[in-house]
N, C-alpha and C positions, 0 to 999 in steps of 0.2 A: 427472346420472345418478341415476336413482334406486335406492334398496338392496335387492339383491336375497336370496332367500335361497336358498342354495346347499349343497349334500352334493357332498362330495368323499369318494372313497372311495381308499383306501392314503396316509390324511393322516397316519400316524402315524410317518412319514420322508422324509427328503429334499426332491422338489421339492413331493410333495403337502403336506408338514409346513411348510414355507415359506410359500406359496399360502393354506391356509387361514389360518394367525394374519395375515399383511397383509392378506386379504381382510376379514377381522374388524376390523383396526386400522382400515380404510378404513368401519368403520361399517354393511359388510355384515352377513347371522345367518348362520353358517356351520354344518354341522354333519360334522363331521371325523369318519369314520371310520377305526377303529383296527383292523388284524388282530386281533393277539391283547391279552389282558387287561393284559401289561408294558407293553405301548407305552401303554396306556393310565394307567396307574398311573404313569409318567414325564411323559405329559401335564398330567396332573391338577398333580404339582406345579411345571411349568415355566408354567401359567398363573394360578397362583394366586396372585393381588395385582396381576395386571397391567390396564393400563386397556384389553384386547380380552377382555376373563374374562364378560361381560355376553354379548356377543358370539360365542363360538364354545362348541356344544357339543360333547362326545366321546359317541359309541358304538361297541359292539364291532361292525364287520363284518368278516368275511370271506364275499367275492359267492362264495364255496365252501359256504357254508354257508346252508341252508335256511331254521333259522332267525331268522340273523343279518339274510338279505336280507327274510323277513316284517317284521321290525318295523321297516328300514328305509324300508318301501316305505309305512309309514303316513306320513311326513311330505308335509306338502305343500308345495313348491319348486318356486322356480322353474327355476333350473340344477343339474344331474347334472353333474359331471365326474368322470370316469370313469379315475382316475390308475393303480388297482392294475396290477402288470406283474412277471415274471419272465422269467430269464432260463437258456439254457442253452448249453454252449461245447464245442469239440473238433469233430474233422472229420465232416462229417457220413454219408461213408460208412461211420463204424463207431461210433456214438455209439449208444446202446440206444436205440430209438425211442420205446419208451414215456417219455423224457425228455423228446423233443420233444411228445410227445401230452400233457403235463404243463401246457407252456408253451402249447399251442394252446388247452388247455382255461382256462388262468387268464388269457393275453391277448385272446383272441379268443369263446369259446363263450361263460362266464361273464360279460363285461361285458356283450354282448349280452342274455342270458336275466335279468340284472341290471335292466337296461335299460327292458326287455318293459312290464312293468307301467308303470311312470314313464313310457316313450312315450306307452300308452293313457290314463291324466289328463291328458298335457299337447294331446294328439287334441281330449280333448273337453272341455277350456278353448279349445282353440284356440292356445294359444298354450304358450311353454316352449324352453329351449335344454337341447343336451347336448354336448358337448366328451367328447373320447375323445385320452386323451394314447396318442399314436403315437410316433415318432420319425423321424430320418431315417433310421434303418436300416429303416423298411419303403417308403423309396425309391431305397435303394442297399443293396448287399451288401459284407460282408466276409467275408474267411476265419476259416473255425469259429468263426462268429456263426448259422450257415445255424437251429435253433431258433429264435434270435429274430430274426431277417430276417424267415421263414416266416410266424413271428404278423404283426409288423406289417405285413407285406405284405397279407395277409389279412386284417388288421384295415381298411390302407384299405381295403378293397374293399368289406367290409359298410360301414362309414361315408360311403361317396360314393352307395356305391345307399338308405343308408336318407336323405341329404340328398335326391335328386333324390326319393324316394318323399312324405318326410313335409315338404318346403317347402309343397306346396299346401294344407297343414291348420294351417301356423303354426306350424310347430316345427321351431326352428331346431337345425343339426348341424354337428358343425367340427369338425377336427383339431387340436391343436399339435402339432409335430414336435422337440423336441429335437434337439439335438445331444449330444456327450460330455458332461459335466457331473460333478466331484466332487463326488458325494455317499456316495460307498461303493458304487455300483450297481452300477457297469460292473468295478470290483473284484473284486466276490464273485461276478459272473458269469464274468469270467474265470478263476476259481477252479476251476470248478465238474467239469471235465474232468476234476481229479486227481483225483476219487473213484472212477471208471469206469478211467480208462486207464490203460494196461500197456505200457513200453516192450517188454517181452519177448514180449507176445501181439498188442499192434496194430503195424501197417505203418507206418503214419503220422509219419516222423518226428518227434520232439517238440522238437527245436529250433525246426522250423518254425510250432506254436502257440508256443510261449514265445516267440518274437520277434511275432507277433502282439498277445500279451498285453502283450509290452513297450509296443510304439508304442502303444495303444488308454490304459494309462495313464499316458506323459507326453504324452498330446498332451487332456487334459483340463481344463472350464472352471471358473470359478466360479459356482456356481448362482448367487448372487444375480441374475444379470445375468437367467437365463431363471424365476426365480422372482418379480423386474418383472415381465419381461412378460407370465407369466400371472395377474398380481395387475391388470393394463390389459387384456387380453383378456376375460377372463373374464368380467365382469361384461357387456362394450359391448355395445351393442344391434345395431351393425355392425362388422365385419368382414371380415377374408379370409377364405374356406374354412380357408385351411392355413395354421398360422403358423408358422415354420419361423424356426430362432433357435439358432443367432447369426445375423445375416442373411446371412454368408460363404457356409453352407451351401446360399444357394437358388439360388446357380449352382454349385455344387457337384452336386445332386443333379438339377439339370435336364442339365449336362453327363455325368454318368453315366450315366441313362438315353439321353439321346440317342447315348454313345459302343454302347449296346449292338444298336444298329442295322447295324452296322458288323463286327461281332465274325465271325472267320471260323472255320473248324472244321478246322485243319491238320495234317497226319501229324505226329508227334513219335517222336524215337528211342525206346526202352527206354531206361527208365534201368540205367544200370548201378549194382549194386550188390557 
């Protein structure tokens, strides 16, 4: 396989922060973008003296910022992967929507208009890959997840029409899908409801998220596992469209979907309260 070089963007935690130093240790030029300036200034000294320090640079991006995405968009690369992602939680009938509009704009709008440019050099090379980390939550739902369902949902959809659009010009497009994964992600997103909600103002009982939030974090992996695989993905020249990981998950979420064919719409009492 030959070495490619690659910008990953939200490389300054978790699985993107993973990803980049292997892809670098594997001899790949990586160049890792950082949100803000601390992630960056902790980078700095966690690669300094190692033998991938040749190998990966750091720059500040945030795809929210103008710009951030100008000077990124000077590099020339072969692979975009496109990792940044946020999250938002609580029931979605009373959750302030401009939350959600938050999450649509930093998973979905932003990677795309991030994107833009880098698609049109890789057009007129002909050639070029982009990877857009998804999840399996934008091929299943849970409760007061519905914020980031929404994105990833939405996100495959731009990502499948812009594979069937831009395969005929040589640029290749693809998913990975996550599952659960400790990295603090899925943590701080479950978090994120106590700042908004009021047991005394909203309906919603709150045992009902708190037990949500429970299961979501004991039932979580260890990255390394999906931080391989996107260190062997990434690069390859073939591929699946969707890489979905752990593999448990890919009749997990083919049986969801197909249970939702079926779902019926049936009087239920009031509750009583």
């Amino acid at each position: 396989m030959s070495k490619k070089k690659i910008l990953i963007t939200g490389a300054g935690s978790g699985l993107g922060k993973g990803a980049a130093i292997g892809l670098a240790k594997e001899g790949h030029s990586v160049i890792a973008g950082m949100h803000t300036w601390e992630q960056m200034s902790r980078f700095i000294l966690e690669r300094k003296g190692t033998d991938y320090e040749k190998n990966l640079e750091l720059i500040k991006l945030d795809i929210l910022d103008r710009m951030d995405c100008e000077k990124a968009w000077e590099y020339d690369i072969d692979i975009l992967v496109n990792n940044v992602g946020i999250g938002q939680t609580g029931p979605v009938a009373e959750i302030p929507v401009d939350l959600m509009r938050e999450v649509m704009e930093t998973n979905v709008f932003s990677p795309l208009e991030f994107s833009q440019p880098i698609i049109r050099q890789m057009v007129e090379k002909g050639k070029g890959k982009i990877i857009f980390l998804s999840s399996i939550s934008g091929l299943s739902t849970q409760p007061f997840l519905a914020p980031y369902n929404a994105s990833k949902y939405a996100l495959e959809a731009v990502v499948q029409a812009l594979r069937d659009e831009l395969q005929p010009m040589g640029v290749t497009i693809a998913t990975i899908n996550p599952g659960p994964f400790e990295t603090g992600f899925n943590d701080r997103m479950y978090d994120t409801y106590k700042q908004w909600f009021d047991e005394d103002i909203n309906f919603t009982p709150i045992k009902s998220i708190e037990k949500a939030a429970k299961k979501l974090g004991e039932n979580q992996f260890d990255p390394k596992g999906m931080i391989d695989k996107m260190i062997e993905v990434i690069p390859q020249e073939s591929h699946s469209f969707r890489t979905i990981w752990p593999d448990s998950f890919v009749k997990t979420c083919k049986d969801y979907q197909k249970s939702q064919y079926d779902l019926m719409v049936d009087e239920v009492e009031p509750s009583k309260k």
